[in-house]
C-alpha positions as CSV (number, residue, x, y, z in Angstrom):
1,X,-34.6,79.7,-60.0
2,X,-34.7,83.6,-61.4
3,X,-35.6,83.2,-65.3
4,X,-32.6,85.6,-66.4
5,X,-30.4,82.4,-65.1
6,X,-32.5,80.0,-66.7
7,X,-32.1,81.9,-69.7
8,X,-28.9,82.6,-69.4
9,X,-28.4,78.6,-69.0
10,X,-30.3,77.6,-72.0
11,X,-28.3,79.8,-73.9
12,X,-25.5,78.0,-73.1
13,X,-26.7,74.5,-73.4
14,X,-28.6,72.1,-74.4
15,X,-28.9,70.1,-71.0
16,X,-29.8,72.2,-68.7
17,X,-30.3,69.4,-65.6
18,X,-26.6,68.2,-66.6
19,X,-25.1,71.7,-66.8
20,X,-26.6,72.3,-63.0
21,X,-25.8,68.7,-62.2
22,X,-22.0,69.7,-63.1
23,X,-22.4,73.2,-61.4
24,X,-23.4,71.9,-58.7
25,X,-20.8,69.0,-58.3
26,X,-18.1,71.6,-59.4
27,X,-19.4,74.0,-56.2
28,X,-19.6,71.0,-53.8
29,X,-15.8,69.9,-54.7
30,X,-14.8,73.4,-54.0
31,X,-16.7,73.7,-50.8
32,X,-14.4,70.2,-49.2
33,X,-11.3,71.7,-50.7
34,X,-12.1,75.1,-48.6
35,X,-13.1,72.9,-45.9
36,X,-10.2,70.7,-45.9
37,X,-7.7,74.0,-45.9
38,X,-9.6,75.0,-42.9
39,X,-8.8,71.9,-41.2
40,X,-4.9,72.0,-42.5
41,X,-4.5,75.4,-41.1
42,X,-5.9,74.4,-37.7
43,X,-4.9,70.8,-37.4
44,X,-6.6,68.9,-34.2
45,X,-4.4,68.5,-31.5
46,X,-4.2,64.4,-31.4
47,X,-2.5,65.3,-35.4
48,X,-0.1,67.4,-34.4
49,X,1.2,65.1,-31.7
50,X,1.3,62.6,-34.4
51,X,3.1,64.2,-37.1
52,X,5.4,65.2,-34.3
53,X,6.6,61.7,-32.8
54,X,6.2,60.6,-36.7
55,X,4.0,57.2,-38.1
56,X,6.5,54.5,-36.8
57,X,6.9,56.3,-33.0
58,X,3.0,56.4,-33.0
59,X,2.5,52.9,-34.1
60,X,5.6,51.7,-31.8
61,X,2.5,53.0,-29.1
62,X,-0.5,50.9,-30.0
63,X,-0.7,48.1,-28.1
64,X,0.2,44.3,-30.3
65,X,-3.2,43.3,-29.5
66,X,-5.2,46.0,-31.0
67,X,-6.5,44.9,-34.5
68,X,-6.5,47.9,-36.6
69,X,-8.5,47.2,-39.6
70,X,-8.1,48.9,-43.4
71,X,-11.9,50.4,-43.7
72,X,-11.8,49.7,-47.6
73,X,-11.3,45.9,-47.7
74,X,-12.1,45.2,-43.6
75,X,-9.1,43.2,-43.3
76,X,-6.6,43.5,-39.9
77,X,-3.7,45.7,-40.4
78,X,0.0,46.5,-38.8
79,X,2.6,49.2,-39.8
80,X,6.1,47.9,-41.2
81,X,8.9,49.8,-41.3
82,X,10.2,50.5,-44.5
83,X,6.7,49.2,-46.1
84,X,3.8,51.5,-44.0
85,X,0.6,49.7,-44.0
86,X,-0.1,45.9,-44.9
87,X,-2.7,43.3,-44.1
88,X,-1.6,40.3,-41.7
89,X,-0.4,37.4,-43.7
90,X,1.5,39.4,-46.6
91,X,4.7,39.9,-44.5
């Protein structure tokens, strides 16, 4: 690292490995938000057939025998109307 930042750093802190810790989490964050916007403005093609038939036409297509599964607590999953997303059993 060029000593005029170092400096520069430890003349604004105490904690220089924190302050770069949080510069660097701050620059990463930024970098995903760019990247997501990138991604918005040139959606892939399977989501824009999606968001055109809308969430209850597309899952109206998946077969009843497919067992779609919620990745955060691995449980099955089905769309309601009216309700979006809940696990089997809490209908």
């Amino acid at each position: 690292m060029p000593k005029e930042i170092v400096e520069e750093i430890d003349g604004m802190t105490t904690n220089r490995s924190r302050f770069i810790v949080d510069a660097v989490r701050h620059e990463l964050e930024r970098k995903r938000r760019e990247e997501l916007l990138v991604s918005l403005r040139n959606p892939h093609e399977e989501s824009l057939q999606v968001a055109d038939l809308g969430m209850e036409d597309w899952c109206a297509g998946i077969p009843d025998d497919v067992d779609l599964v919620d990745p955060a607590s691995g449980r099955a999953v089905r769309w309601r109307a009216g309700h979006g997303w809940s696990s089997f059993g809490q209908e």
